[in-house]
N, C-alpha and C positions, 0 to 999 in steps of 0.2 A: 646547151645540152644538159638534161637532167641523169645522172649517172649514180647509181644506186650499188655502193658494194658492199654484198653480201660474204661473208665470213663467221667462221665457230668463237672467233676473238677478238675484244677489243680493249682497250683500257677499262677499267683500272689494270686488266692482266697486263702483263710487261712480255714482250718480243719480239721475234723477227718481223713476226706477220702486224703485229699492231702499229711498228714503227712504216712498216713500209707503204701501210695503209694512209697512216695520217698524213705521209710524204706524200702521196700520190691527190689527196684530197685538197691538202694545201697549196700545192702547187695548181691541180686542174679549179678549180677557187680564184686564183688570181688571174688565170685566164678567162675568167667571164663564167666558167659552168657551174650548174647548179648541183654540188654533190650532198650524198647524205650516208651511213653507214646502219646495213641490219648487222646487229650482231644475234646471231641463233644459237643459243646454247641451253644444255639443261639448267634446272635450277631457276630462270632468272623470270622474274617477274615482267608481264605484258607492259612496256610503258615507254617515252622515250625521254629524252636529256640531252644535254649538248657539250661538245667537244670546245670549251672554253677556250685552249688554248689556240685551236685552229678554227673556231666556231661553225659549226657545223651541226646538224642533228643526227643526232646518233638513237637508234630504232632498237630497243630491246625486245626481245622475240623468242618466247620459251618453245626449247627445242622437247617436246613430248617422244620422251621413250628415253633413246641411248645414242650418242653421237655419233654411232656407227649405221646403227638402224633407229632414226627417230623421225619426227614429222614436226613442219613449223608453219601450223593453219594461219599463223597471225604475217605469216610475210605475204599471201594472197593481197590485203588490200593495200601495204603498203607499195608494194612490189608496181602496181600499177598507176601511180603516180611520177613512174620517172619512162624517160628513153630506151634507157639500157640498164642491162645485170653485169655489173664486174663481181665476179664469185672467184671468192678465194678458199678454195676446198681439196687442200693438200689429200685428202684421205679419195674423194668421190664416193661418196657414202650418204650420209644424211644430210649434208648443207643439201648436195645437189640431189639429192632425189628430191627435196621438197622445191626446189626449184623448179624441177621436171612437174612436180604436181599441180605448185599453185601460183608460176607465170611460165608456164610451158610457152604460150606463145611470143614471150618477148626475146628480143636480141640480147643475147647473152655471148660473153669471153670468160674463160677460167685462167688466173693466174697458177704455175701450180707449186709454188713454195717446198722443191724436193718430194712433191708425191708424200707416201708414208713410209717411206724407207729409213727416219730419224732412228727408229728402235726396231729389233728383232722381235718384238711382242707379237702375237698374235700373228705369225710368220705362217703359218698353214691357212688361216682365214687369207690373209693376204694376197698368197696365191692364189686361193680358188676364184677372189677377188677379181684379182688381176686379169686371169684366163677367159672368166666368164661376163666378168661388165665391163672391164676399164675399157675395152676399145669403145663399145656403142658409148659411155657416158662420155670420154673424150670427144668423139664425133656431134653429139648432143649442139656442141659447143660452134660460134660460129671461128673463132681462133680461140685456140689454148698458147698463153705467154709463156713458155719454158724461161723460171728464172735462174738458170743455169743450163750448161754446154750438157754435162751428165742429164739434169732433165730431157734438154732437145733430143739426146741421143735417144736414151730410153723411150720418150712417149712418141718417138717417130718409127716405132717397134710396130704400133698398132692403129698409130691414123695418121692423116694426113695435110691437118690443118695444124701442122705444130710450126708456131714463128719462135726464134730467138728475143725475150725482151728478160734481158738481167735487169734486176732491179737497179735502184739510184738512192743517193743520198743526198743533205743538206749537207756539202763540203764546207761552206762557211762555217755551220754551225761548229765544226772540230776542228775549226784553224787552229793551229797552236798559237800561245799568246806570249811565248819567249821565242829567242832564236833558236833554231834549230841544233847548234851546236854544242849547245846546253843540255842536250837529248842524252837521259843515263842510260846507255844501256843494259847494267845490270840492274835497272829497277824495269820488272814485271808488271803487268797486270793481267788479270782476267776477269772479264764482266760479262755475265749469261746467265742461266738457266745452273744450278749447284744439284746438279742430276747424273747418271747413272751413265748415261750417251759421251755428257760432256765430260766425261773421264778426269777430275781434276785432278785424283788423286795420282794421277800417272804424271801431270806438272809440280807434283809434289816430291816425286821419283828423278825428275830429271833436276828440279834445282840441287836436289840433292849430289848428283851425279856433278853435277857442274863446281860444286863446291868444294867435292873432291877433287875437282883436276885445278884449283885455284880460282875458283872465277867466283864471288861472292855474291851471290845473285841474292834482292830482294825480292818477294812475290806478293802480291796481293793479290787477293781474290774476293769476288764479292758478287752477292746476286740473290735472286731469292732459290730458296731450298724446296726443292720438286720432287725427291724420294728420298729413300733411308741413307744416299749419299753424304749430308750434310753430318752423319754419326760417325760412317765412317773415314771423313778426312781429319773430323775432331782427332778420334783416336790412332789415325794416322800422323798425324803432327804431333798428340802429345808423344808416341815413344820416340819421334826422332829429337825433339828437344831445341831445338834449331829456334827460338823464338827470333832472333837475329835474322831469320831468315825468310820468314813467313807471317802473312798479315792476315786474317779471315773478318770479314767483316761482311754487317750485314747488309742489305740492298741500299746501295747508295741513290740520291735526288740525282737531278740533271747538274749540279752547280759544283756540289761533294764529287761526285765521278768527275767532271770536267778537272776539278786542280788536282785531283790525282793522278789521272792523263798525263798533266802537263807535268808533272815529274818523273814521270815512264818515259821508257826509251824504249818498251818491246810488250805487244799484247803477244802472252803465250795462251793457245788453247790444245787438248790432246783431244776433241769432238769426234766420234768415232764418224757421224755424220753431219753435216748442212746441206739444207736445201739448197742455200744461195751465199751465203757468212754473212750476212750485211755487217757486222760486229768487225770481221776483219778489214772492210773498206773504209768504214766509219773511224777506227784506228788507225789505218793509214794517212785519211785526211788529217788527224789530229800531229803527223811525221814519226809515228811509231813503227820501227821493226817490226815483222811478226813471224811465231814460231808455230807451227802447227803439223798435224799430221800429215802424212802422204799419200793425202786422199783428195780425189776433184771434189767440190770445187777451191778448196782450203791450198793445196799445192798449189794450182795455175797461178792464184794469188802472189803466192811467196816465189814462185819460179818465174814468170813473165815480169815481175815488178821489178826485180832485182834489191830486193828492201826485206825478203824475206828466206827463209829454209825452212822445208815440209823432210819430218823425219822419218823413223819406225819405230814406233814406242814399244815397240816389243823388245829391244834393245835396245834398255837404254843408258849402258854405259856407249856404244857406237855414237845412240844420237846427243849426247853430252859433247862427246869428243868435236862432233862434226856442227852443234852451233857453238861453242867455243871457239874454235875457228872462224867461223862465220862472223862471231861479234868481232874477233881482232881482226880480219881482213877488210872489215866494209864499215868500218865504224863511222869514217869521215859520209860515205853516199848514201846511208839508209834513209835516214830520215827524208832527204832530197825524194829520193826514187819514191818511199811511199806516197808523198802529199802528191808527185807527179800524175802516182796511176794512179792513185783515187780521185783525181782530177777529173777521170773518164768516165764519172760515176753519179755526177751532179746529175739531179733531177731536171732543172732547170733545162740541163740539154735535152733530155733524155721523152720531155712530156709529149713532144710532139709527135714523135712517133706512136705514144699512146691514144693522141688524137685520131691517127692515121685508124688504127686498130677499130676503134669504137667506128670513124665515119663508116668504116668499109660492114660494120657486121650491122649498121642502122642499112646503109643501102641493100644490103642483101635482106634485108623485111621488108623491104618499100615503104621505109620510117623517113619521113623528113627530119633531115639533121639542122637541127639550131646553132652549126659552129660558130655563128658571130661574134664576137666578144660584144659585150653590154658596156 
């Protein structure tokens, strides 16, 4: 099967949706299929290049106008060299209209990475959005993957081709490479996105809080810098003084992040939103605690695993009080319980059902499907 996914992102940018792209590609790869990656975005120049690491070609496609309202004339000829469209367009705005324009007639699925709910920006365009397109462009679509239970919910508001498919990980790849027992749990970490959504500075508020009730928490944080966030946790951390206490540092590789991992014992995030966390499962495979807010999909996480606590940052002497707690009563089972349920998350298990997905939206065009492996 030739399988063409279109998305606003891909590497070199660093995220949820690029990580779970090349997962997904790597994987249907080793199954025999033929994949390849549009990435559409302003700025970039008509050309393409290759995913070295998972080798693959990767199709650069200048997005003309604005990522909201723009057009991408150049995904017409490539677009027609595959099977199928797996589009990944959290927004339903410009990937997929030019999708609607220039391979209307191909079989096409949208993954939908949280919608656009990440930030309250543009919260009035969104709704009128929402009201007046989101059902027909959902329907567009022959299945939409809801990568999350909160997505299912939501987009089954307005159609009716909504399947459950949560994303997956490479669990090997964050096996931890000591024993588990070894696991500090007052060594932090946070790796993401150093932005305005992902609220670091309110993990800045709680190690603090924590410190106060005795618990001597290390924090590191690290990622790249996405708005004027990155000033204000500078300036946050110099008046509290705490250098004992706090690590900021800049985007770490795959290899720097992995040994820092391995000396954490707890990814905290205060993300006011995730599409799906993929960060929190990816942490768990690694036998990390996690700390995060008390919001789906970030709570189901910490409360179904039993390896984590979802708080209320809005209080947050209460939520100091109550993972405090939480590190002294579960210290011996965290780690265990996380590598368990991120276990449930390996790609590997998970591709087939993706198979299922793509045959089912080839047979409804009357596309002959090539599932054979090679």
């Amino acid at each position: 099967m030739r399988i063409l996914h279109v998305t606003p992102t891909y590497y070199p940018n660093v995220g949820g949706i690029e990580a779970v792209i090349r997962n997904m590609c790597r994987e249907l790869r080793e199954r025999g299929h033929d994949v390849a990656v549009a990435h559409l975005e302003t700025g970039l120049s008509q050309g393409q290049d290759r995913d070295e690491e998972c080798d693959f070609p990767i199709y650069r496609i200048p997005l003309l106008g604005h990522r909201l309202l723009g057009l991408a004339p150049g995904l017409r000829k490539i677009a027609k060299e595959y099977d199928i469209l797996h589009v990944h367009d959290p927004q339903l705005m410009a990937i997929t209209g030019s999708v609607l324009l220039y391979a209307r007639i191909m079989p096409r699925v949208l993954s939908s990475h949280g919608f656009y709910g990440h930030t309250k920006n543009l919260s009035q365009f969104k709704a009128l959005h929402q009201k007046l397109a989101f059902p027909r462009l959902l329907k567009s679509y022959h299945s939409v993957l809801a990568a999350s239970k909160s997505d299912f919910a939501h987009a089954s508001l307005y159609a009716d081709n909504i399947e459950l498919f949560e994303n997956g990980i490479n669990v090997a790849a964050f096996a931890p490479q000591q024993p588990l027992s070894e696991k500090d749990l007052h060594r932090w970490i946070y790796w993401g996105r150093i932005s305005q959504n992902k609220r670091p500075d309110l993990l800045v508020d709680l190690v603090k809080a924590c410190a106060d009730r005795g618990h001597n928490i290390h924090l590191t944080i690290t990622g790249r810098p996405f708005d004027d966030m990155q000033s204000t946790l500078k300036a946050r951390l110099a008046d509290l003084d705490m250098p004992d206490h706090f690590d900021l540092r800049p985007p770490m590789d795959d290899a720097a992040l992995k040994a820092t991992m391995a000396q954490a014992g707890v990814f905290a995030s205060a993300s006011e939103y995730e599409g799906f966390g993929l960060t929190f499962i990816e942490a768990m495979a690694a036998g990390l605690g996690i700390i995060c807010r008390d919001a789906e999909p970030m709570s189901e996480f910490a409360n179904s695993s039993g390896a984590g606590i979802a708080v209320d940052f809005r209080d947050v002497d209460r939520a100091a009080a109550q993972v405090c707690d939480f590190l002294d009563q579960h210290a011996n089972t965290i780690s265990a319980s996380a590598r368990r349920f991120a276990a449930k998350y390996n790609w590997s298990d998970k591709i087939c059902d993706l198979e299922r997905v793509y045959d089912s939206a080839l047979s409804a065009h009357n596309t002959p499907s090539s599932t054979k492996r090679s």
